[in-house]
C-alpha positions in Angstrom: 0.0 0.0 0.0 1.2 3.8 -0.9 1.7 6.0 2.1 0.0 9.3 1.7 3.9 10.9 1.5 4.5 8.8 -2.0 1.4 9.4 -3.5 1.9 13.1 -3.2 5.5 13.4 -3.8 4.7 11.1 -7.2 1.6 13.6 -7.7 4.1 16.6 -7.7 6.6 15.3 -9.9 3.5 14.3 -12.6 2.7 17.7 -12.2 5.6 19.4 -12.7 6.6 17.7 -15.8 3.1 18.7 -17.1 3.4 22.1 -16.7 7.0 22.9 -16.8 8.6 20.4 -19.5 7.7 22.7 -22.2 6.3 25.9 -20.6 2.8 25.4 -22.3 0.8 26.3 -19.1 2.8 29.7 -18.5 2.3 30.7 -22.6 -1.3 30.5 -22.2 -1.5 32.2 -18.9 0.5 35.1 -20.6 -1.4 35.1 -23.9 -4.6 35.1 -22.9 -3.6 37.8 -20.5 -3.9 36.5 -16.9 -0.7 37.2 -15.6 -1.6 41.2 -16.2 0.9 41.7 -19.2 0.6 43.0 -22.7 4.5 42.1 -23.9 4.5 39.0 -25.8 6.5 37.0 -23.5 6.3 33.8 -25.4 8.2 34.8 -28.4 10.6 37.1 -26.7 11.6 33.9 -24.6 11.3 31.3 -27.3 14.1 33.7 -29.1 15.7 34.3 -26.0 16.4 30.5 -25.2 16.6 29.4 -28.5 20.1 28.4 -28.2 19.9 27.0 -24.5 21.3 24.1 -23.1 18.4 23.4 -21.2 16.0 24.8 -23.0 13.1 24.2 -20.8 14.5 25.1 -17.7 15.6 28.4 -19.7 11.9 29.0 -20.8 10.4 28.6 -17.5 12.9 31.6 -15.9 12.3 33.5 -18.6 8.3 33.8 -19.0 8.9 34.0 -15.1 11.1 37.2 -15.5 9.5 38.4 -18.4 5.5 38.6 -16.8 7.4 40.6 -14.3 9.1 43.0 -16.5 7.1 43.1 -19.1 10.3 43.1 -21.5 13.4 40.7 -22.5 17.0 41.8 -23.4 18.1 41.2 -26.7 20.0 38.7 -27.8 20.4 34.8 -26.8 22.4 36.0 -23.4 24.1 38.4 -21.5 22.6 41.9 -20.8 23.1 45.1 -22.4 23.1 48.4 -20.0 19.6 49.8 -20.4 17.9 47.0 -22.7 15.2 45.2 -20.0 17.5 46.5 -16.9 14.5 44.9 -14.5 15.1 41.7 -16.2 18.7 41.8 -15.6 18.6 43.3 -12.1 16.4 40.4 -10.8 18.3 38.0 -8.3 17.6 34.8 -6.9 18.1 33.9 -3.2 21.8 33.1 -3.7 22.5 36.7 -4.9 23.1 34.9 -8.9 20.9 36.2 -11.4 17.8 34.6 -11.9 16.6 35.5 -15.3 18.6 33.3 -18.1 
């Protein structure tokens, strides 16, 4: 028999590759317009991480960053004084920068 624990910790990981493996659930939220933005986040990331190693995991940070920004930098990496400085200013708890 499954303890409660596995069945949710199985449930979670279902989940997460359903939504996060190819960013699908965050495109639609910011298409349709529910996360409050009019930039067009998904293309601007898609061109963004179009040369990503992890390509997913680069998606997911983006459209994050992005829906809070409303903009992307130029370009496949780096950042460019004044292009998106919110985007490039954002940190992660380890002081690193969060937005790919």
């Amino acid at each position: 028999m499954l303890t409660m624990a596995a069945v949710q910790k199985t449930f979670a990981l279902l989940v997460q590759q359903q939504v996060f493996a190819s960013g699908t659930m965050q495109r639609q939220l910011l298409q349709t317009g529910a996360a409050g933005n009019t930039t067009d986040c998904p293309t601007l990331c898609d061109a963004r991480c179009a040369l990503a190693g992890r390509a997913n995991r680069c998606l997911q940070f983006c459209l994050i960053c992005c829906s809070k920004c409303n903009c992307v930098p130029s370009g496949t990496y780096g950042y460019t004084p004044g292009d998106c400085d919110c985007y490039a200013n954002l940190k992660n708890s380890k002081g690193t920068h969060k937005c790919p």
